[in-house]
N, C-alpha and C positions, 0 to 999 in steps of 0.2 A: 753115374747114370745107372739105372737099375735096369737090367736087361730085359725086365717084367714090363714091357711097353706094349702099347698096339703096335701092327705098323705104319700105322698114319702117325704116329708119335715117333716112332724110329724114323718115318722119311721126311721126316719136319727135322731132325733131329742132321740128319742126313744132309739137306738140302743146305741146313744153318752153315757147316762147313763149307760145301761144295760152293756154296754164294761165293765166298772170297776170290773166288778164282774167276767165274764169272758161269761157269757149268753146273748148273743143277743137280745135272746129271752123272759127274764124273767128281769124282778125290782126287789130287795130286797127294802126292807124299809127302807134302808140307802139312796139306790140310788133314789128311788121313794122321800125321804126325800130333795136330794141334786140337781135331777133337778125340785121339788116344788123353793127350796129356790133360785133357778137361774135362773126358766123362769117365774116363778110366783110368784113371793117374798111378796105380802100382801096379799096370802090365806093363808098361814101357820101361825099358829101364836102361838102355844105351841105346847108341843108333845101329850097330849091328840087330839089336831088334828088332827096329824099325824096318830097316830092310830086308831082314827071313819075313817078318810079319806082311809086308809089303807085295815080295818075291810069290807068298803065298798064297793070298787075295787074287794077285792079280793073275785070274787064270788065263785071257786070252791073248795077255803078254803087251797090253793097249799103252801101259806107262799110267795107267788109272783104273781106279779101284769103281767101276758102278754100284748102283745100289744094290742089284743082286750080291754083287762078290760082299758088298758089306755086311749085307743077311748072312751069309757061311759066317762071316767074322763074329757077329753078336748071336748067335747058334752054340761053334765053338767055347766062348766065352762064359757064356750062362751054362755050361753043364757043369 
């Protein structure tokens, strides 16, 4: 994924994962896991990763990552 998106591209982009779960609105760690491994596939690279990466997003300690916490994430990542 190129982090060169609108954000109506990123919250499309967003939403595609979040469906699996049934929350628009929110990532599980599975999902947040599964669009890493598909639009970003050489930032992940164990599951200790995943969970600093996880730990990190999720600022208000929810167990899921919103679409705000994901904007810090592709912010982060594009610099």
């Amino acid at each position: 994924m190129s982090v060169k998106k609108s954000p109506a591209e990123l919250k499309s982009i967003f939403e595609k994962y979040a469906a699996k779960g049934g929350d628009l609105n929110q990532l599980s760690k599975d999902e947040l896991k599964l669009l890493i491994q598909a639009e970003f596939p050489d930032l992940l690279k164990g599951s200790s990763t995943l969970d600093g990466l996880f730990q990190e997003l999720d600022k208000n300690g929810d167990g899921e990552i919103s679409f705000e916490e994901f904007q810090v994430f592709v912010k982060k990542v594009s610099q």
